[in-house]
Every structure is written in structure tokens, then in C-alpha cells.
C-alpha positions in Angstrom: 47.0 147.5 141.3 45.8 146.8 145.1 45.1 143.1 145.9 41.5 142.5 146.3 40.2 140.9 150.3 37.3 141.0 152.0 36.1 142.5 155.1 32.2 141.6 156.0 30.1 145.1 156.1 29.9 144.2 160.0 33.4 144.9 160.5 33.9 147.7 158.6 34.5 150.4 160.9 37.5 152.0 162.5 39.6 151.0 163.9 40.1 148.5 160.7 41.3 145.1 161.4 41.5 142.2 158.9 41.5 138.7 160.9 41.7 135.1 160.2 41.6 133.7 157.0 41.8 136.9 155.1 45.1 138.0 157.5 46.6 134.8 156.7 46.4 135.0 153.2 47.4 138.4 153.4 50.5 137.8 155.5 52.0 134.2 154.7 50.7 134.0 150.6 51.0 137.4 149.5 53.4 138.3 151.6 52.6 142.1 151.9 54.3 144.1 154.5 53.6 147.5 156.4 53.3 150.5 153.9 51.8 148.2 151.2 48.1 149.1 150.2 45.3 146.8 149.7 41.8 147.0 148.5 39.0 145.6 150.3 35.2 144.5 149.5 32.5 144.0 151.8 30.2 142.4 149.5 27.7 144.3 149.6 28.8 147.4 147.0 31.4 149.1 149.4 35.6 149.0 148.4 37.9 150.6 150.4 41.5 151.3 149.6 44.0 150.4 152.8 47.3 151.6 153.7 48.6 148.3 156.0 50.0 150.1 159.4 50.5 146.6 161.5 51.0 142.9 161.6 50.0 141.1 164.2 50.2 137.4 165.4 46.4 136.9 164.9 45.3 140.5 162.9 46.6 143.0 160.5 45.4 146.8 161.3 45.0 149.0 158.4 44.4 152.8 157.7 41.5 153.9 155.5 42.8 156.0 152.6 39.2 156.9 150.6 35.9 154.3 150.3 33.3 154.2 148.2 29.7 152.8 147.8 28.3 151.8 144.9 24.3 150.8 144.3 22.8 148.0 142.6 22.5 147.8 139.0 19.2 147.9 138.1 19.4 144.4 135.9 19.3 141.8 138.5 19.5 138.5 137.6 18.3 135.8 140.3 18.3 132.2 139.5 16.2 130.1 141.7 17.4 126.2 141.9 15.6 123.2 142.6 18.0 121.1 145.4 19.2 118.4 145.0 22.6 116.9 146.2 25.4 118.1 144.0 28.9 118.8 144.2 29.3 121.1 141.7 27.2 123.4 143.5 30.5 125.4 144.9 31.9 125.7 141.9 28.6 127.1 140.9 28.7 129.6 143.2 32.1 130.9 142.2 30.5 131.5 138.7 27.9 133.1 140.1 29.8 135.8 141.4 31.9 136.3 138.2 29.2 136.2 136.1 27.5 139.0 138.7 24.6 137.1 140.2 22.1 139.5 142.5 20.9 136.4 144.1 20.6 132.5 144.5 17.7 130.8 146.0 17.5 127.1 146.5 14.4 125.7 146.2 12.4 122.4 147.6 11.3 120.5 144.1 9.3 117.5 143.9 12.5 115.6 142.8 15.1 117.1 144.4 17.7 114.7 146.1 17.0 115.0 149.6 15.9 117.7 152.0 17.3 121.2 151.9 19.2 123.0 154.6 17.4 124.9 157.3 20.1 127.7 155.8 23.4 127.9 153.8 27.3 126.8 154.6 29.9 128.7 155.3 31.9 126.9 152.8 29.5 128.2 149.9 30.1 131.6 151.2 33.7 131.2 151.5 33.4 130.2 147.9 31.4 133.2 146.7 34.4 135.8 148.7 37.2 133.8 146.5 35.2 134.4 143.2 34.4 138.1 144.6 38.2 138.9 145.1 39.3 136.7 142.2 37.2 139.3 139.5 36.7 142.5 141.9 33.6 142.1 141.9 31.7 144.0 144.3 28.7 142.1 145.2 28.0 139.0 146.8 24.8 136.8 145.7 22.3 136.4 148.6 21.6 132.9 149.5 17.6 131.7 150.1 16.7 128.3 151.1 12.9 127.7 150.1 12.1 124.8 151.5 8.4 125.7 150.7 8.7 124.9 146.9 7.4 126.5 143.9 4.7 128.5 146.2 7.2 130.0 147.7 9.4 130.7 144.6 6.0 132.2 143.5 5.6 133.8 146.4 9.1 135.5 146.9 9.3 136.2 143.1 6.0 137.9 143.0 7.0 141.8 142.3 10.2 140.7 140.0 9.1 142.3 136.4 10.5 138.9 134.0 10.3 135.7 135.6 11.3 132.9 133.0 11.5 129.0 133.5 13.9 127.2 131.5 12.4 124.0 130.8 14.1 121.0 128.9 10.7 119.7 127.3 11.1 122.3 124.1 7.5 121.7 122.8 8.1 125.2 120.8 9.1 127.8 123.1 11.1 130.1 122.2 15.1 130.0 123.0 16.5 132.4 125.8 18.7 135.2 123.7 21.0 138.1 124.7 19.3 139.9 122.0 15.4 139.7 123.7 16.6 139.4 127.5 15.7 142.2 129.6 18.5 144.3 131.3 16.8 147.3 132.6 15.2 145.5 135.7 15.2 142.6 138.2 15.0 138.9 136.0 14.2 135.4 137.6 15.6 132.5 136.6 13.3 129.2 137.3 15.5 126.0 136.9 14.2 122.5 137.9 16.5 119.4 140.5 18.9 117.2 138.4 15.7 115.5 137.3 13.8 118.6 135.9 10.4 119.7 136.7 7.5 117.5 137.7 4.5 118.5 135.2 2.5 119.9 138.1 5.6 122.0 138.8 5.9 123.7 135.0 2.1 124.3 134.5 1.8 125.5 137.7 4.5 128.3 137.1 3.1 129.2 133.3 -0.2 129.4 135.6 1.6 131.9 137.7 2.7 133.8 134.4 6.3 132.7 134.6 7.4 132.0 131.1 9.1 128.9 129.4 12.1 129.3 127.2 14.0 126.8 126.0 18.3 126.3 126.2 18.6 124.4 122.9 18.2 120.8 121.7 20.1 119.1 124.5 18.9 118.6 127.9 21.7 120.4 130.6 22.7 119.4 133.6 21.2 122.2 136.0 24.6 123.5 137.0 24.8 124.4 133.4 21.9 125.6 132.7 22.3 128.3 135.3 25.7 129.2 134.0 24.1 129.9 130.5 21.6 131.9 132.2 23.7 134.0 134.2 26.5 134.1 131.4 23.7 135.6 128.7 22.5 137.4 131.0 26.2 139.3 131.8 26.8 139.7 128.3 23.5 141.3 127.0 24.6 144.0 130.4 28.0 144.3 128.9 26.6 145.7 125.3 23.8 148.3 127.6 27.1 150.5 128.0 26.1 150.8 132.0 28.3 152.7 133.4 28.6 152.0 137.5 27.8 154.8 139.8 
């Protein structure tokens, strides 16, 4: 089977060259040589399969031997994070992308651990590609900062079908399930800072219709708790039978 790398959907056009990072691997860790084939992602539901023609100093160029483009599923799940300073939050990210996130967005909580980024790092993205070319998958999560809070979480979120907020108070809600999650259509994810949701915060998004579910007993770390969430998520796809097009 090909090795997976990526090429951003910006670059993908003839003539075909993969540089820097992606090159290096290619040439000094995997060793491949002119001849060899190679698969390549661009993140946003293309693959490609590669015939390498050249290496270069600073660039390998390749040969196109058949693409193809794929379209979003139509279960999406987006899990929208309250900031706060973490460094787990990479490792995160490389879930993400296993467990097939649509989409990440970072929100500004009332206890988040300092201010969020005007926009994301390179590193997380970095990240992301090694997850991506680690399991094949085929989509990379897109990043939002919100530094406008729950309104804008609300706001952004508006149009998506199932919007749930998984809230550590457990005053009788009812648990998040594979066997009641909904995996015909776009799903939100609402998870609170390291220090959970203020009580403004969660009655103002039950206002807002988005509805409280409960993770268990035990109060998760927020890293966690999105893991769960994308990981049930992923599974209750895996028993639909979808078959990608």
C-alpha cells in the first residue's frame, strides 16, 4: 500500500511538487526513491496516487496517476471548546482527526485561562496532517477562534440540526449514547474551559435550545470529554454502514 503525505489543496496542480517538510520525510525517513508511488491528501476530501519522477535538493516532482474527490459525510460532528491554556490540546487535535472531526472551534468562556488567539498555529495544524496521514484520513478539521463567546457559538451554530452541551452538573439529564446520537446530519458539541461552564453560560445555551447531556458520574477533564464525544460519535457512524462516495 502507497504511503500516505500531504499536499495543501493550493498546491495541487501540475506540475506536482512536494516540498519541505513533507520532501524530507519523504526522502531522508522513508527513504523512497524514483519509480516508487505514493498517495497524497490535501485535506480537504481529494487523494491522489503519485508515481515519484525526481528528487531534488529542496523538492521531489511527482506524476499524477488517477485522483479522486470525495464529499463530506453528511454526519458532522463539531465540538466547540471553551480556551483555556492546555498542553494537551495537540494531542487533541491528533484525535480529532482519527476520530473524523468536521470541525474545532475554540471558544472565549467566562473561565477560560487567558485570552484566545487572534487565529490558530501552525503547529496544531502540523499536528492535524500527522494524524491525517497516520489513519488516511481524508479530511482535515477546520479551526475557529470565537473570541466572541457563547453568542458567537450561538450564533455560528445556529442552522446545525443537534446542538448538545455536555455539562458536568448531572442534575438528571440524560447520558450522551451511540444508540440515541444522530448520524444523518451536522451535530455540535458544546464543552466548557478546564473550569466548566459559568451558570449564565449553561442556562443561556438551554435558552438557546442547545441541550444538556451528561458523560457519567465523574467530572472529565475537557480534553476528555471531547474525545468521548467525538469517539461515540465515530462509532455510532461505523454501525450506519455509510459507504464513502
Amino acid at each position: 500500500m502507497a504511503k500516505n503525505f500531504y499536499l495543501s489543496p493550493e498546491k495541487w496542480r501540475s506540475p506536482f511538487l512536494l516540498e519541505g517538510q513533507e520532501a524530507h520525510h519523504l526522502t531522508t525517513v522513508v527513504r523512497a526513491r524514483p519509480g516508487e508511488e505514493i498517495r497524497l491528501l490535501d485535506g480537504q476530501g481529494r487523494e491522489g496516487l503519485f508515481k515519484i519522477t525526481g528528487i531534488e535538493k529542496h523538492h521531489v516532482t511527482l506524476e499524477l496517476i488517477s485522483e479522486k474527490k470525495h464529499t463530506p459525510q453528511a454526519s458532522r460532528a463539531i465540538l466547540a471548546i471553551g480556551w483555556g491554556k492546555n498542553a494537551r490540546r495537540t494531542w487533541l487535535l491528533e484525535k480529532a482527526v482519527e476520530f473524523e472531526a468536521a470541525a474545532i472551534w475554540f471558544w472565549q468562556a467566562e473561565r477560560s485561562q487567558g485570552k484566545i488567539p487572534d487565529e490558530s498555529k501552525e503547529s496544531w495544524m502540523n499536528q492535524m496532517i500527522a494524524g491525517a496521514k497516520q489513519c488516511g484520513n481524508l479530511w482535515l478539521p477546520e479551526i475557529q477562534m470565537l473570541p466572541g463567546g457563547m453568542q458567537e457559538v450561538l450564533a455560528r451554530g445556529r442552522d446545525i440540526p443537534h446542538r448538545y452541551m455536555l455539562w458536568e452538573e448531572q442534575a438528571g439529564e440524560p447520558l450522551l449514547a451511540t444508540e440515541n446520537m444522530q448520524v444523518n446530519a451536522p451535530v455540535l458539541y458544546v464543552i466548557g474551559p478546564e473550569g466548566g461552564f459559568t451558570g449564565q453560560e449553561a442556562a443561556t445555551f438551554i435558552k438557546e435550545g442547545v441541550q444538556p447531556l451528561s458523560l457519567g458520574r465523574q467530572v472529565l477533564r475537557w480534553e476528555t470529554a471531547a474525545l468521548l464525544c467525538l469517539g461515540l460519535h465515530w462509532w455510532a457512524n461505523q454501525n450506519t454502514g455509510r459507504k464513502d462516495s
